[in-house]
N, C-alpha and C positions, 0 to 999 in steps of 0.2 A: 792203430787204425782209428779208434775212437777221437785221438789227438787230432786227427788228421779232417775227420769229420765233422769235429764242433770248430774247427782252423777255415772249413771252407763254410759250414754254415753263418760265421760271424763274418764271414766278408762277406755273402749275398745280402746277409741283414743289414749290415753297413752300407752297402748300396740301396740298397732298396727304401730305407730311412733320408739314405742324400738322394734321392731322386722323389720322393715324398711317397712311395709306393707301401704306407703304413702296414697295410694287410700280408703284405708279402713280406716286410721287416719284420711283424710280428709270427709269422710262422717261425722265420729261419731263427729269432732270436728263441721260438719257443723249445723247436728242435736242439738248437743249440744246448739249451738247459737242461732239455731232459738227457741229453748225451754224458751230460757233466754236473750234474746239479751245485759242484762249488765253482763253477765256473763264472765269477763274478764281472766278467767281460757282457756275457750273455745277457745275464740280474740287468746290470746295467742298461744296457738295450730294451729290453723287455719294459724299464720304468721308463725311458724314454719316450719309445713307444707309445704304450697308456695314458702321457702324460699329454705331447703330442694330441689324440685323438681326443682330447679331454674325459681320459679313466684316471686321473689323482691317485682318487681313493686304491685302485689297483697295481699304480705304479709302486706307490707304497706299501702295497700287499707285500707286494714282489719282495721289497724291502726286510719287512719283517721277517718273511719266510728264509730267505736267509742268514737273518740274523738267528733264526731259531735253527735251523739247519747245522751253522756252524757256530753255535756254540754246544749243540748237544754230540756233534760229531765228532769233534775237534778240540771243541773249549777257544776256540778262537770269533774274534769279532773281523767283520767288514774290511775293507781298504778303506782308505782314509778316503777317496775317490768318488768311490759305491755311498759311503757316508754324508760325501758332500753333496752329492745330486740329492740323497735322500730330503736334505736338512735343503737344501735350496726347493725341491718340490712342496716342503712341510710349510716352507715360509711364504710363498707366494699369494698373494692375494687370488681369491677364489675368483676364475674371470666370470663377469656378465651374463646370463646366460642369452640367449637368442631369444625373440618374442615367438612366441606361440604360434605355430602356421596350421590352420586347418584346411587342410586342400580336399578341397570339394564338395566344402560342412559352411558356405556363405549362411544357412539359416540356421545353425546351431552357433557360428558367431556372432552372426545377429546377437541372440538372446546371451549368449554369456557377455555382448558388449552394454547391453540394457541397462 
């Protein structure tokens, strides 16, 4: 049953990611994990996710957490897969961020533009 349940949560999550619906991807992926916590389908999604919505730093969380997960559980490392998105998230240049919007503070930008 649990098989069954983290089977249907990664395919809403996978939808919900190709349709861009982040919020809703990241529940099913979160559901997903906690159903299965080595369920590195899920890890997977979850960094995506985070990475997506610009959370890096948390896609990577993800990462590690499974790295510490299984190797304390198991004595086992990552798929080579899970490892690759990691090392390609690790490597990216940090994007740009967006300028500063203060919506409905015209006199407190004023003075921080002064």
């Amino acid at each position: 049953l649990h098989e069954r349940l983290t089977v249907c949560l990664l395919r809403v999550g996978a939808s919900a990611e190709a349709s861009d619906a982040l919020d809703r991807a990241l529940v099913a992926y979160q559901r997903a994990a906690q159903t299965d916590p080595f369920d590195e389908e899920a890890v997977r999604g979850l960094m995506r996710v985070h990475a997506r919505a610009g959370r890096r730093r948390l896609a990577l969380q993800q990462y590690t957490q499974l790295c510490q997960l299984l190797a304390a559980e198991l004595g086992a490392t990552p798929q080579l897969e899970t490892s690759a998105l990691a090392t390609t998230l690790r490597d990216e240049p940090t994007p740009a961020h967006a300028p500063l919007v203060l919506v409905g503070r015209q006199h407190e930008r004023a003075a921080l533009l002064q």
